[in-house]
Predicted model as a PDB file, atoms N, CA, C, CB and O in Angstrom, pLDDT in the B-factor column:
MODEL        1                                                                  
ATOM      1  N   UNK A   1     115.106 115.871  82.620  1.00 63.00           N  
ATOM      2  CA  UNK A   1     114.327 114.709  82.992  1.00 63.00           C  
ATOM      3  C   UNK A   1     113.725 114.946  84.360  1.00 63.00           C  
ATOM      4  CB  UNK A   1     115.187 113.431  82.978  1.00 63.00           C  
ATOM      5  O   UNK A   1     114.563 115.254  85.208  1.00 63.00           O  
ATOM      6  N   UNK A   2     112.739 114.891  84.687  1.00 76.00           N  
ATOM      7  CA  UNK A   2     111.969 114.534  86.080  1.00 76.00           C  
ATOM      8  C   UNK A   2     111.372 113.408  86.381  1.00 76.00           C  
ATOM      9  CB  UNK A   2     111.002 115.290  86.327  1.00 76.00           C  
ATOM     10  O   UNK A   2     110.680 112.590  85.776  1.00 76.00           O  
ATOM     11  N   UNK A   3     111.847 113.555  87.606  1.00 81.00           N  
ATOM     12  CA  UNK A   3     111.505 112.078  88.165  1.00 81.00           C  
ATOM     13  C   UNK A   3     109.874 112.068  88.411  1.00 81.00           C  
ATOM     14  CB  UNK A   3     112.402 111.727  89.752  1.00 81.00           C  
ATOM     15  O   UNK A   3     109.159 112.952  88.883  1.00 81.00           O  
ATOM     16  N   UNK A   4     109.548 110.788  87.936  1.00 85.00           N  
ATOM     17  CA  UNK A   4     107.848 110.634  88.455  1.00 85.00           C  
ATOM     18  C   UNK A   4     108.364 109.609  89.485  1.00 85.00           C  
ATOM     19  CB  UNK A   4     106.385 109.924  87.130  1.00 85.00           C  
ATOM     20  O   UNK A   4     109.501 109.180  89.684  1.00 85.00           O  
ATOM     21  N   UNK A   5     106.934 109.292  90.204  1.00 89.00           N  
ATOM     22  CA  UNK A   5     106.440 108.186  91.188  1.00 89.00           C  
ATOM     23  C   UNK A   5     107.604 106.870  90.995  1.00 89.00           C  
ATOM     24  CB  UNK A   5     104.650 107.657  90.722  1.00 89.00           C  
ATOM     25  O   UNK A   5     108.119 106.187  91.881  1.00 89.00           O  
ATOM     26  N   UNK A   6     107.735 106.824  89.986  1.00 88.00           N  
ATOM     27  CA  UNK A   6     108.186 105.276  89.330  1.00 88.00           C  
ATOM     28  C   UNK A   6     109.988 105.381  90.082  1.00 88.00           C  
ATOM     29  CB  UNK A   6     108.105 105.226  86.896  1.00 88.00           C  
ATOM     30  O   UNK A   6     110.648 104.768  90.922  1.00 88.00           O  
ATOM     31  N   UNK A   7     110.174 106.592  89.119  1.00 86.00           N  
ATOM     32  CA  UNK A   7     111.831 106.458  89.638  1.00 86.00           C  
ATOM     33  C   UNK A   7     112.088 107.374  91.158  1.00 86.00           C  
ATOM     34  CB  UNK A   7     113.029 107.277  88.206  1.00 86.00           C  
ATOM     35  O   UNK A   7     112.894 108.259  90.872  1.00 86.00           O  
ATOM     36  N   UNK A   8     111.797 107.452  92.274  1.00 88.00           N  
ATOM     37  CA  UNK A   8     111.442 107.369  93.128  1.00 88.00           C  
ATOM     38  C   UNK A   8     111.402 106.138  94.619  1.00 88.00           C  
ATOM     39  CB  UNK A   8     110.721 107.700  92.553  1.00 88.00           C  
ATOM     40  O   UNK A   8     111.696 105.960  95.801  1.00 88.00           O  
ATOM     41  N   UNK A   9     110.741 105.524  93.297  1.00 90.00           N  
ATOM     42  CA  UNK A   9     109.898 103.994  93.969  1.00 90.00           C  
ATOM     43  C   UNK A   9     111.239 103.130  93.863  1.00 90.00           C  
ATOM     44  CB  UNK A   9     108.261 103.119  92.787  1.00 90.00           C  
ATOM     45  O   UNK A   9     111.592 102.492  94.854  1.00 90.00           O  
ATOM     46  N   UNK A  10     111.896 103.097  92.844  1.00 89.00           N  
ATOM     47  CA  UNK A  10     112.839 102.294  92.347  1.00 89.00           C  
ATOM     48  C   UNK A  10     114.162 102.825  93.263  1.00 89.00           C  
ATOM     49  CB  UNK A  10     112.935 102.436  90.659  1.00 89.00           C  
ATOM     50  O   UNK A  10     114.799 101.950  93.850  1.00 89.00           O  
ATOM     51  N   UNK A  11     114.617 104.325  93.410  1.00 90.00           N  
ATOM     52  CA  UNK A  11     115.609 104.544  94.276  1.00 90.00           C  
ATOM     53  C   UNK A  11     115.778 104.159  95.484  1.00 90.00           C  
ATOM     54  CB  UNK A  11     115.731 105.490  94.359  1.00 90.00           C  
ATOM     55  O   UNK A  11     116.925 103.978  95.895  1.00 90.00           O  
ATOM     56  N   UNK A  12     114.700 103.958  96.286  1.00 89.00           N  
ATOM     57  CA  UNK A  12     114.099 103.613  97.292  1.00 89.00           C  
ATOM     58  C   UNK A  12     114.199 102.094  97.421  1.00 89.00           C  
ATOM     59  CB  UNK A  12     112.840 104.135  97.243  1.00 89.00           C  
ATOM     60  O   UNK A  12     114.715 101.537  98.389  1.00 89.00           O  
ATOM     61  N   UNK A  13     113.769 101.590  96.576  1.00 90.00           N  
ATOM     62  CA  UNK A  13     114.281  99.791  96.857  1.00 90.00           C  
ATOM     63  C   UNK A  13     115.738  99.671  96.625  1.00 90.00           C  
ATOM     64  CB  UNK A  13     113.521  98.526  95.651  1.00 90.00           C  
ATOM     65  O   UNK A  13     116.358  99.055  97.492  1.00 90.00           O  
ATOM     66  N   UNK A  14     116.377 100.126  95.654  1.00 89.00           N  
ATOM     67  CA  UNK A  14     117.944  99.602  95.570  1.00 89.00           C  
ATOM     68  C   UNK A  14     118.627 100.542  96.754  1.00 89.00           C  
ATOM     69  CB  UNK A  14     118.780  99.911  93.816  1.00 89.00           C  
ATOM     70  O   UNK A  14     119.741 100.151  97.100  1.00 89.00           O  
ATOM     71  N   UNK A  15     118.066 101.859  97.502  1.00 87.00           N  
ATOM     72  CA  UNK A  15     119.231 102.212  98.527  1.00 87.00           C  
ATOM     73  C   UNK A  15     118.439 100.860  99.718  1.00 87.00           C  
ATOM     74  CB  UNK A  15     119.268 104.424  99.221  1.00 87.00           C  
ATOM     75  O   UNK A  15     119.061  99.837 100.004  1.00 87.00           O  
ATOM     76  N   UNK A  16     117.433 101.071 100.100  1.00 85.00           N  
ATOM     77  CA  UNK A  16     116.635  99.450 100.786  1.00 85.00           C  
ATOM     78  C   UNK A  16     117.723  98.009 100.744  1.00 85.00           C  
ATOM     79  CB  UNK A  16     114.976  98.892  99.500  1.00 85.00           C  
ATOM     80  O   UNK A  16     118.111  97.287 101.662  1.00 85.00           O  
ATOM     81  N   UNK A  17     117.917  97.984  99.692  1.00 86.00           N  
ATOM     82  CA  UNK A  17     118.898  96.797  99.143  1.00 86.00           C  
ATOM     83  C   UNK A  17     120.136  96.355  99.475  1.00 86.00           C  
ATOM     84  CB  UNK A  17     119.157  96.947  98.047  1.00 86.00           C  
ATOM     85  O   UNK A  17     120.680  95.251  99.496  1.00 86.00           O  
ATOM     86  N   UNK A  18     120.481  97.543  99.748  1.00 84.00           N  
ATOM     87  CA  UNK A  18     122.247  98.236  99.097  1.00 84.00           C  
ATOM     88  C   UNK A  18     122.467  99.051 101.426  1.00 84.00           C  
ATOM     89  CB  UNK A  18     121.882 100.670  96.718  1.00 84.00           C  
ATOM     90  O   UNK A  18     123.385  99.797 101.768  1.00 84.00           O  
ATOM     91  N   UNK A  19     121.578  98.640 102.196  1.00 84.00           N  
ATOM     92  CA  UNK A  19     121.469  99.045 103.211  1.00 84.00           C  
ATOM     93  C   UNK A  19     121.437  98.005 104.434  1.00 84.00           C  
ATOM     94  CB  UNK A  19     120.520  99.778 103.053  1.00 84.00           C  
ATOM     95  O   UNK A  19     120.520  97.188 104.522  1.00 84.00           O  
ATOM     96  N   UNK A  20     122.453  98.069 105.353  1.00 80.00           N  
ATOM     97  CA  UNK A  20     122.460  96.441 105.974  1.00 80.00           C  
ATOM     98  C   UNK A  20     122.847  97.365 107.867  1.00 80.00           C  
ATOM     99  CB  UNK A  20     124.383  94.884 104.931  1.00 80.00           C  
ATOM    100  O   UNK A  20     123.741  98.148 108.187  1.00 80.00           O  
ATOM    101  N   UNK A  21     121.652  96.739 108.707  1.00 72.00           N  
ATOM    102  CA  UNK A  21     122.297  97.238 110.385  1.00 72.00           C  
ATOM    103  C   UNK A  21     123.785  97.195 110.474  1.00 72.00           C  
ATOM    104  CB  UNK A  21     121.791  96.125 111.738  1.00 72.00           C  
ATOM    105  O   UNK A  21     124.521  96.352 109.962  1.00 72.00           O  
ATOM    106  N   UNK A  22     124.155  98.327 111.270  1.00 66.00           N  
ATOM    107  CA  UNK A  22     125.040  98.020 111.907  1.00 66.00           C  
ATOM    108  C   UNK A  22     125.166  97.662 113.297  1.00 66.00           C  
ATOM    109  CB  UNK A  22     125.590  98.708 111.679  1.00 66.00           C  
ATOM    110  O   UNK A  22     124.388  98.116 114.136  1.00 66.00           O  
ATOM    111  N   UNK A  23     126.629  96.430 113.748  1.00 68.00           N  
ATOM    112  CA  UNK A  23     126.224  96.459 115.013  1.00 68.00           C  
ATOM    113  C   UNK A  23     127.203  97.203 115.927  1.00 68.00           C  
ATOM    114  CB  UNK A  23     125.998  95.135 115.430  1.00 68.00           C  
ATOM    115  O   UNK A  23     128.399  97.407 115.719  1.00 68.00           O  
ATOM    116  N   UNK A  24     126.283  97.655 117.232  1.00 69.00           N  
ATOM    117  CA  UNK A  24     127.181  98.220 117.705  1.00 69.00           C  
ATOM    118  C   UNK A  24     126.112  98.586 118.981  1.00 69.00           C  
ATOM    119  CB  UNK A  24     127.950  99.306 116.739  1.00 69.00           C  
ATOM    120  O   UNK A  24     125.454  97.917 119.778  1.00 69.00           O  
ATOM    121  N   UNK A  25     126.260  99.607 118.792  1.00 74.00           N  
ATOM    122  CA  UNK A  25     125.192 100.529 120.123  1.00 74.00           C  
ATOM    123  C   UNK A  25     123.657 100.800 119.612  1.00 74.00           C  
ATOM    124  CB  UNK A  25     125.900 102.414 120.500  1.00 74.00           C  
ATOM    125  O   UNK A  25     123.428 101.028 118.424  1.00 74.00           O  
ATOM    126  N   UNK A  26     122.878 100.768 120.362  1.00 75.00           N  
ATOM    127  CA  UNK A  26     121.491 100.356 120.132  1.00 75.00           C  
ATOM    128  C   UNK A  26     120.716 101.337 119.072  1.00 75.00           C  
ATOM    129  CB  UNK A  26     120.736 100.346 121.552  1.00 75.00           C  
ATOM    130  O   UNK A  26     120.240 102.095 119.918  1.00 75.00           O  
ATOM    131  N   UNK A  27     120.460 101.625 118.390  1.00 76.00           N  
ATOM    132  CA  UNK A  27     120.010 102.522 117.825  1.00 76.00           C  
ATOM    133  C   UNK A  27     120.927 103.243 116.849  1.00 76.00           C  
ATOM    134  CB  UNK A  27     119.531 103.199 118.699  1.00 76.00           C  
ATOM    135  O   UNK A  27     120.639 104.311 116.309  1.00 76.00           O  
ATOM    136  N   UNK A  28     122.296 102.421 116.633  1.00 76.00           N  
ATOM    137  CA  UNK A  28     123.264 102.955 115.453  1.00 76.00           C  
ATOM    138  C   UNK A  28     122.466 102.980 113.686  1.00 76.00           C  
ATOM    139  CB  UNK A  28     124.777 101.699 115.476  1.00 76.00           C  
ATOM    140  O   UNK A  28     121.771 102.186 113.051  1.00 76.00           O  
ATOM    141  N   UNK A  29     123.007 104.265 113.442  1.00 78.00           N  
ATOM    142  CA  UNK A  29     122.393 103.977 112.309  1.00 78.00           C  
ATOM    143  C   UNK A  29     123.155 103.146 110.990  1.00 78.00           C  
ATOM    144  CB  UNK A  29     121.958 105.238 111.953  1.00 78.00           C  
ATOM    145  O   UNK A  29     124.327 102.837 110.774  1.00 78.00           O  
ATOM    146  N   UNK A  30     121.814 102.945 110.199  1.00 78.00           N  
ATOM    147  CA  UNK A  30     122.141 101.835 109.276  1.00 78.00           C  
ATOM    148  C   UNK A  30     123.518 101.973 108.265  1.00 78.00           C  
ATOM    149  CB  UNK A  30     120.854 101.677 108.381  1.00 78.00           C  
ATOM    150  O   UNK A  30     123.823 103.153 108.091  1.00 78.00           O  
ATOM    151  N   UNK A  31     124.312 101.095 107.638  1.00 82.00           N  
ATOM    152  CA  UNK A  31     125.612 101.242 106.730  1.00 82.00           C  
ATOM    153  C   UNK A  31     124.935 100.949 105.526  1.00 82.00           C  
ATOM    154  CB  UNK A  31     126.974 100.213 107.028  1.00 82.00           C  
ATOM    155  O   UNK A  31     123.966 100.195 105.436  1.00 82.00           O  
ATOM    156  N   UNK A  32     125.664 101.787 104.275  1.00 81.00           N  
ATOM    157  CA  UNK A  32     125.435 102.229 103.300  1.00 81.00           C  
ATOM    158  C   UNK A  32     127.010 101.385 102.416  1.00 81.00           C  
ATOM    159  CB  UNK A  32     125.160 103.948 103.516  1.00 81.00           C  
ATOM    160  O   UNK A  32     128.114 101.389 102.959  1.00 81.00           O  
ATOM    161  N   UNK A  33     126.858 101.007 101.602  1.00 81.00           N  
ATOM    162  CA  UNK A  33     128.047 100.646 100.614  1.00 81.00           C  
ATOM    163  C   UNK A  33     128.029 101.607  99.930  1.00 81.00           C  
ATOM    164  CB  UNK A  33     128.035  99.439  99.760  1.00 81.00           C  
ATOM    165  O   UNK A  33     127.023 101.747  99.234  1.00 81.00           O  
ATOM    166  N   UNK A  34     129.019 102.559  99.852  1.00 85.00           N  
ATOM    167  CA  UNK A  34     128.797 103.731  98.593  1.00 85.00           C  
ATOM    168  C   UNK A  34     128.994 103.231  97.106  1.00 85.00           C  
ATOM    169  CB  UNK A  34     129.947 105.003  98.752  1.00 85.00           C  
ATOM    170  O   UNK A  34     128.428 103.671  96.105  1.00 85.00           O  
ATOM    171  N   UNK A  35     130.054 102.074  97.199  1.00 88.00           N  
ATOM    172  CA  UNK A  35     130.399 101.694  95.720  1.00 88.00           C  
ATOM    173  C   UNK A  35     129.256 100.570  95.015  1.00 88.00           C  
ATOM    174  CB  UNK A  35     132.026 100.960  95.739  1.00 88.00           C  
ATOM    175  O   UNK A  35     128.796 100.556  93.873  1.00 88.00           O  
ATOM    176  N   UNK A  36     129.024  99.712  96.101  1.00 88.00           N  
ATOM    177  CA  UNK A  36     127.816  99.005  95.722  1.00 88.00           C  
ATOM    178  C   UNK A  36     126.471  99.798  95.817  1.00 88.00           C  
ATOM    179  CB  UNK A  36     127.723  97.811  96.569  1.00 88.00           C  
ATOM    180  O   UNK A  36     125.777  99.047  95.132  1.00 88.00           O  
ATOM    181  N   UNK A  37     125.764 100.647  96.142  1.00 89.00           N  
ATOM    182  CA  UNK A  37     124.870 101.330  96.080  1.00 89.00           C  
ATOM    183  C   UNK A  37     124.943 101.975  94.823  1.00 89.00           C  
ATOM    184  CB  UNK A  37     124.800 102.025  97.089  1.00 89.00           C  
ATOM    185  O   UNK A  37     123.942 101.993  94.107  1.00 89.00           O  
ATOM    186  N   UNK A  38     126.316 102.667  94.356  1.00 91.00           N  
ATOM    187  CA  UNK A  38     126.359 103.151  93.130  1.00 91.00           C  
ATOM    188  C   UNK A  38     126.341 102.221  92.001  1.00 91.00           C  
ATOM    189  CB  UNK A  38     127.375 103.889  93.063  1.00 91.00           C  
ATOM    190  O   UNK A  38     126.060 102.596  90.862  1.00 91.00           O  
ATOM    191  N   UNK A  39     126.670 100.883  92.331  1.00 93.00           N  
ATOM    192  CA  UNK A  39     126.546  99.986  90.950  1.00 93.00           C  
ATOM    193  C   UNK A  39     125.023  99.555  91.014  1.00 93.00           C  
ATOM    194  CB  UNK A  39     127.679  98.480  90.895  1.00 93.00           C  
ATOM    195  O   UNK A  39     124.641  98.941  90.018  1.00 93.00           O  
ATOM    196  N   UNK A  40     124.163  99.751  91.930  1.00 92.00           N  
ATOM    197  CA  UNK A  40     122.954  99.460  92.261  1.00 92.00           C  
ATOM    198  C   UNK A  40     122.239 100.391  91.348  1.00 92.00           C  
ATOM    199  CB  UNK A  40     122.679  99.573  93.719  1.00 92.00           C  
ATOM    200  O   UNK A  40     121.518  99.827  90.526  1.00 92.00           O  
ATOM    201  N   UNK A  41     122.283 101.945  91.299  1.00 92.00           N  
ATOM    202  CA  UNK A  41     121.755 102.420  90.466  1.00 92.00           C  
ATOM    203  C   UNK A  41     122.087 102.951  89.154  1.00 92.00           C  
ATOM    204  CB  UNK A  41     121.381 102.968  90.958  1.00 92.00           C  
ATOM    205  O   UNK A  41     121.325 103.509  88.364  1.00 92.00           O  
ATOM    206  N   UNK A  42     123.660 102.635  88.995  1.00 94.00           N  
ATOM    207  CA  UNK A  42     123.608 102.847  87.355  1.00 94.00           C  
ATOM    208  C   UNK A  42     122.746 101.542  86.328  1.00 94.00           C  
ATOM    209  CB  UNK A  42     125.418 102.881  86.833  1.00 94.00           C  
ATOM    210  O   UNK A  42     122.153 101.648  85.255  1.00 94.00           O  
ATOM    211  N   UNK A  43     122.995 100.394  87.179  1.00 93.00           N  
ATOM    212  CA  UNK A  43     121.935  99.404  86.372  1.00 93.00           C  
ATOM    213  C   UNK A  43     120.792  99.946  86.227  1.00 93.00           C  
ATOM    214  CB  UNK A  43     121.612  98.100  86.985  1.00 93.00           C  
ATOM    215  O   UNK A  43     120.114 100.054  85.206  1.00 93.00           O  
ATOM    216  N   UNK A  44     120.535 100.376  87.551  1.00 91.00           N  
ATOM    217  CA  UNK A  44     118.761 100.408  87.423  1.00 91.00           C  
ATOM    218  C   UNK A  44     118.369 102.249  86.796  1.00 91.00           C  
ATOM    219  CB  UNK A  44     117.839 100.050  89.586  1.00 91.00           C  
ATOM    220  O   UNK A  44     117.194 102.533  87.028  1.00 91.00           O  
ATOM    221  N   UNK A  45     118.895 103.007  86.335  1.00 91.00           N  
ATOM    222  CA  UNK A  45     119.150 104.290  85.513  1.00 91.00           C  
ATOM    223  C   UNK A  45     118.949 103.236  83.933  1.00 91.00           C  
ATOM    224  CB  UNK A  45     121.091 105.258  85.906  1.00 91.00           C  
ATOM    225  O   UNK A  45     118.048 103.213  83.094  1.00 91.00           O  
ATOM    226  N   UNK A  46     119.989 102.609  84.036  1.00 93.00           N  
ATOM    227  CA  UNK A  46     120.486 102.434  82.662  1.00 93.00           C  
ATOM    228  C   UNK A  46     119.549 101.285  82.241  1.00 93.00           C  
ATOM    229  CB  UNK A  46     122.151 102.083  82.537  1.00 93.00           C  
ATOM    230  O   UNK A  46     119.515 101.122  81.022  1.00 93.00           O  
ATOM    231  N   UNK A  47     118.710 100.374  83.034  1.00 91.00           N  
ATOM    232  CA  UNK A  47     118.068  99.348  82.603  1.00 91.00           C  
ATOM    233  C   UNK A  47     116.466 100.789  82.317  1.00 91.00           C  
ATOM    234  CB  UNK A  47     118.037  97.690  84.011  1.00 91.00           C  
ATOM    235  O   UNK A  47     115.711 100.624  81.359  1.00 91.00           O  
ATOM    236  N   UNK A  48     116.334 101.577  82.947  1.00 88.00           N  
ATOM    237  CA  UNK A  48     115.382 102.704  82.147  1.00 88.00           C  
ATOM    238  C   UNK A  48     115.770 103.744  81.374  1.00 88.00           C  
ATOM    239  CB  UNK A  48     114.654 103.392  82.942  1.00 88.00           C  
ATOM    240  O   UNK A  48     114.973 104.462  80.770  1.00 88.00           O  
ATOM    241  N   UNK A  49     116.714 103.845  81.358  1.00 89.00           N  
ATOM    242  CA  UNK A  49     116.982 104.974  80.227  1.00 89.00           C  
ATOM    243  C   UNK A  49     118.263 104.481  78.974  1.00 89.00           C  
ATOM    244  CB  UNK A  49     117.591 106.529  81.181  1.00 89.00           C  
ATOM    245  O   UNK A  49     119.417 104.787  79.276  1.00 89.00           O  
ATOM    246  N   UNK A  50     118.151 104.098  78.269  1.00 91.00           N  
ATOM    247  CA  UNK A  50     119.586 103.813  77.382  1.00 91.00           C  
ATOM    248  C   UNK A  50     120.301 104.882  76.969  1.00 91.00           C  
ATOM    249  CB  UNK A  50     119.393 103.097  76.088  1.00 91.00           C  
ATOM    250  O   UNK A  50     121.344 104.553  76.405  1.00 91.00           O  
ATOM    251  N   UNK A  51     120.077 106.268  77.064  1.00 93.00           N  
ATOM    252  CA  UNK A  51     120.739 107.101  76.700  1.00 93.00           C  
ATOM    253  C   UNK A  51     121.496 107.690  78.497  1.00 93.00           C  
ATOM    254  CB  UNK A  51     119.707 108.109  75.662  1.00 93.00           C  
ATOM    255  O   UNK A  51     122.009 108.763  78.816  1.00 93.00           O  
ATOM    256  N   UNK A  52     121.343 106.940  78.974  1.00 93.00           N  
ATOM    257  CA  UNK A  52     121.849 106.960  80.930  1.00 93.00           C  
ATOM    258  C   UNK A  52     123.400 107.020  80.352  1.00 93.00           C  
ATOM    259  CB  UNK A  52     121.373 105.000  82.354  1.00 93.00           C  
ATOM    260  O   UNK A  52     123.764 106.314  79.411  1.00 93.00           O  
ATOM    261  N   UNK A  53     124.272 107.961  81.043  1.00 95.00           N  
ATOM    262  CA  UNK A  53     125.594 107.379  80.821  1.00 95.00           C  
ATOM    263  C   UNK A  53     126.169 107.437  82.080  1.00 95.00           C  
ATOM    264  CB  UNK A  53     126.454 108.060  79.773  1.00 95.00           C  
ATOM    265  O   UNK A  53     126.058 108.345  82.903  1.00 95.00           O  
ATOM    266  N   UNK A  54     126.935 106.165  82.190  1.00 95.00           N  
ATOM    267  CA  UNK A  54     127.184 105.594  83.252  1.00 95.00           C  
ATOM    268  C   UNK A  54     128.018 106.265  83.597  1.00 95.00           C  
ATOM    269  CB  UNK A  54     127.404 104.439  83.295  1.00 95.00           C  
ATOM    270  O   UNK A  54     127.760 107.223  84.326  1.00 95.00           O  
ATOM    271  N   UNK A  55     129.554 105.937  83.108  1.00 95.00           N  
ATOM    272  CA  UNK A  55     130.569 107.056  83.230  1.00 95.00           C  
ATOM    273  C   UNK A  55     130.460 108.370  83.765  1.00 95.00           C  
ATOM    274  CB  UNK A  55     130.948 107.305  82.161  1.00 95.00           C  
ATOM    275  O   UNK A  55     131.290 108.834  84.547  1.00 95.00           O  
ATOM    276  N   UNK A  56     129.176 109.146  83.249  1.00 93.00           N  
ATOM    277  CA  UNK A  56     129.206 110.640  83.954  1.00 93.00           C  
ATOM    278  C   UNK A  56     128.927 110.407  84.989  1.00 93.00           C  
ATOM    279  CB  UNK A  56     128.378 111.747  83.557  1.00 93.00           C  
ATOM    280  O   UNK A  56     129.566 110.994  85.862  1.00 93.00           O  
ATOM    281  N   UNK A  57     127.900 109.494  85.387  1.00 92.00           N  
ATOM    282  CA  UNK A  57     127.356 109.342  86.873  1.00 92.00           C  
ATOM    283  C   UNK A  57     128.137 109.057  87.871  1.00 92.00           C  
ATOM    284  CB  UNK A  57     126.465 108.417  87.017  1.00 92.00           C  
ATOM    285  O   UNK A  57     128.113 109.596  88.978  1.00 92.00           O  
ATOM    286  N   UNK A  58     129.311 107.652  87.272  1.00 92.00           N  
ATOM    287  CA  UNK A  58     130.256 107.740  88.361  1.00 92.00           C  
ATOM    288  C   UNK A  58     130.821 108.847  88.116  1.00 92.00           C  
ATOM    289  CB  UNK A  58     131.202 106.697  88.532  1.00 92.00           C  
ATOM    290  O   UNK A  58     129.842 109.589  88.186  1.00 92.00           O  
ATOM    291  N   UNK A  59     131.421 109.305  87.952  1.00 90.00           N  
ATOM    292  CA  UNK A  59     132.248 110.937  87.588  1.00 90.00           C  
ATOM    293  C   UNK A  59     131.825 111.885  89.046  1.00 90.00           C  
ATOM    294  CB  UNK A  59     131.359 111.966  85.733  1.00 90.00           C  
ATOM    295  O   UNK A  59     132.577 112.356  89.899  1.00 90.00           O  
ATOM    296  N   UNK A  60     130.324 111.940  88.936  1.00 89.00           N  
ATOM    297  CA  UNK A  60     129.568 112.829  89.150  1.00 89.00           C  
ATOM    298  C   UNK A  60     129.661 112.533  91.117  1.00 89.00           C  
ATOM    299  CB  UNK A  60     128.032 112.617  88.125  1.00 89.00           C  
ATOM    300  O   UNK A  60     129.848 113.334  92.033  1.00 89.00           O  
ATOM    301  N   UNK A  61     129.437 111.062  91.116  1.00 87.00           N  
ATOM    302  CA  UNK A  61     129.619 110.272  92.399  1.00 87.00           C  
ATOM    303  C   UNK A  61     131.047 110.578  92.887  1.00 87.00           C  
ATOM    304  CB  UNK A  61     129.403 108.644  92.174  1.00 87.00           C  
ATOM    305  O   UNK A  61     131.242 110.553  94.102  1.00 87.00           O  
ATOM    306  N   UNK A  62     131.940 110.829  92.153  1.00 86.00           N  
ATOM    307  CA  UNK A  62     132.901 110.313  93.101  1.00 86.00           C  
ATOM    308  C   UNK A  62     133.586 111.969  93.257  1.00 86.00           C  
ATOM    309  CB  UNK A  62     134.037 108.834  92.422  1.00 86.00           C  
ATOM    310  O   UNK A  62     134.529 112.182  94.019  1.00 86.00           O  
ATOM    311  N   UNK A  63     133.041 112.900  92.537  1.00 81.00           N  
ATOM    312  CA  UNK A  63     133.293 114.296  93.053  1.00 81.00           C  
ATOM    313  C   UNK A  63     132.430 114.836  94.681  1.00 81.00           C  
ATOM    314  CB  UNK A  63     132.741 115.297  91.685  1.00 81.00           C  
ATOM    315  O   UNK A  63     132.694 115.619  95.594  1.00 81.00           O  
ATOM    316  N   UNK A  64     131.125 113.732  94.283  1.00 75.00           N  
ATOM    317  CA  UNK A  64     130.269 114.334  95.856  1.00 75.00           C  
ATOM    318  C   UNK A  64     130.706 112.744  96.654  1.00 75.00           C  
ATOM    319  CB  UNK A  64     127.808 114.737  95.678  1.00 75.00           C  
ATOM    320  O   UNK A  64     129.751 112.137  97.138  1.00 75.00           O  
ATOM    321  N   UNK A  65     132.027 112.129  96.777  1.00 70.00           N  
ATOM    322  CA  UNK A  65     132.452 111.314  97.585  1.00 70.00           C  
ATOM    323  C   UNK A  65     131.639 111.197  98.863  1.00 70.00           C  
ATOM    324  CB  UNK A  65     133.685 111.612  97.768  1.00 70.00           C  
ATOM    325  O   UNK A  65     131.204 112.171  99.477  1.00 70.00           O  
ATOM    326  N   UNK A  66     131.429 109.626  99.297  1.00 56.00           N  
ATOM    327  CA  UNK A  66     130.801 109.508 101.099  1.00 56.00           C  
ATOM    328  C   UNK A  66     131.576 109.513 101.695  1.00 56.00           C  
ATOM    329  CB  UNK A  66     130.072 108.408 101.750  1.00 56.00           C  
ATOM    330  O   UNK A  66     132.580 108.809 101.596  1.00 56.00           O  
ATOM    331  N   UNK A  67     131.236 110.646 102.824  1.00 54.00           N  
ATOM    332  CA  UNK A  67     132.581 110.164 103.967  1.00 54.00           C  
ATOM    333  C   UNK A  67     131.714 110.015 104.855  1.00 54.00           C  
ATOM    334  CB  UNK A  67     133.965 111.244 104.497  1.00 54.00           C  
ATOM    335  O   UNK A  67     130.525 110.309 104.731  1.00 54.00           O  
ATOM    336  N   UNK A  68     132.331 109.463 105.996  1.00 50.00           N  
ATOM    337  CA  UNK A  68     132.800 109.360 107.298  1.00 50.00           C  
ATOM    338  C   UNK A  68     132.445 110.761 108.022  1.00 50.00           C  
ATOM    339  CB  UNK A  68     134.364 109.012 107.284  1.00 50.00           C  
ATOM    340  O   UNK A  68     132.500 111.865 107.481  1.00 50.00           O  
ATOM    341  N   UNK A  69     131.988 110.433 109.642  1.00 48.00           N  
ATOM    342  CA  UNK A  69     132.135 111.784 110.047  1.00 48.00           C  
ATOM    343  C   UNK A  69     133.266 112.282 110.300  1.00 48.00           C  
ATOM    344  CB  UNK A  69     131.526 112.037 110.987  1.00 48.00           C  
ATOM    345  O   UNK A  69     133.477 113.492 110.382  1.00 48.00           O  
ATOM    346  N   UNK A  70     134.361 111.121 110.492  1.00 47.00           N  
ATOM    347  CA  UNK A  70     135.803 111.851 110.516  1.00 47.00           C  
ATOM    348  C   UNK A  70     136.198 112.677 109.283  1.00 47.00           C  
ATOM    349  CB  UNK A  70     136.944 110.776 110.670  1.00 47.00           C  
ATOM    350  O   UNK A  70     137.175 113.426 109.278  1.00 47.00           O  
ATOM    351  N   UNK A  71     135.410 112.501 108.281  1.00 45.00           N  
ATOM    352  CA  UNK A  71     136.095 113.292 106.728  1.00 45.00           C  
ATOM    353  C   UNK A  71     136.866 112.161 105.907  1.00 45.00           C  
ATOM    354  CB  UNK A  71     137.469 114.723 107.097  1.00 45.00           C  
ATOM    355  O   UNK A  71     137.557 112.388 104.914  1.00 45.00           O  
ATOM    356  N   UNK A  72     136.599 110.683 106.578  1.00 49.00           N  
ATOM    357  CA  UNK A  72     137.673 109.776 105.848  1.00 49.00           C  
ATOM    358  C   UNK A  72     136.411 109.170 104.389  1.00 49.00           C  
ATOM    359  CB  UNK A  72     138.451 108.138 107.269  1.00 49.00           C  
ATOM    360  O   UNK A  72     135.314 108.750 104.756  1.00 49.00           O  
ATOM    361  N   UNK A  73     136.574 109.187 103.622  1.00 47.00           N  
ATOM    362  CA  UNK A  73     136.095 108.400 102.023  1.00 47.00           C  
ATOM    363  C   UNK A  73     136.376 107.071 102.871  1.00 47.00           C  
ATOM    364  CB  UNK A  73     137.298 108.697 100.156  1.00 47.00           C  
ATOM    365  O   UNK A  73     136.232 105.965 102.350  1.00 47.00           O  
TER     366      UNK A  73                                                      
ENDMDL                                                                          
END                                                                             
């Protein structure tokens, strides 16, 4: 599968979404929900593709885990 313009456009609004300031020191960068970001795009995979399987994706997510710069998940 390759991505066109469309799914792109769409990753881009749900990480947008799924993306909230943090506060702290001026110019900190923005926080990410890894688990809600990931339920953000298996809908939006699976609301375009029905043959999307969800399951592998988390699978797939939670082998390339987010950490922390300490290394903490």
């Amino acid at each position: 599968m390759s991505f066109t313009r469309k799914h792109f456009e769409a990753i881009a609004q749900v990480i947008a979404e799924n993306t909230t300031t943090r506060t702290g020191p001026p110019n900190a960068p923005p926080s990410v929900s890894a688990p809600e970001l990931i339920d953000a795009l298996v809908e939006m995979f699976d609301d375009d593709n029905a043959r999307f399987d969800a399951v592998k994706f988390r699978k797939a997510c939670e082998r390339h885990a987010f950490h922390d710069e300490g290394g903490n998940a």
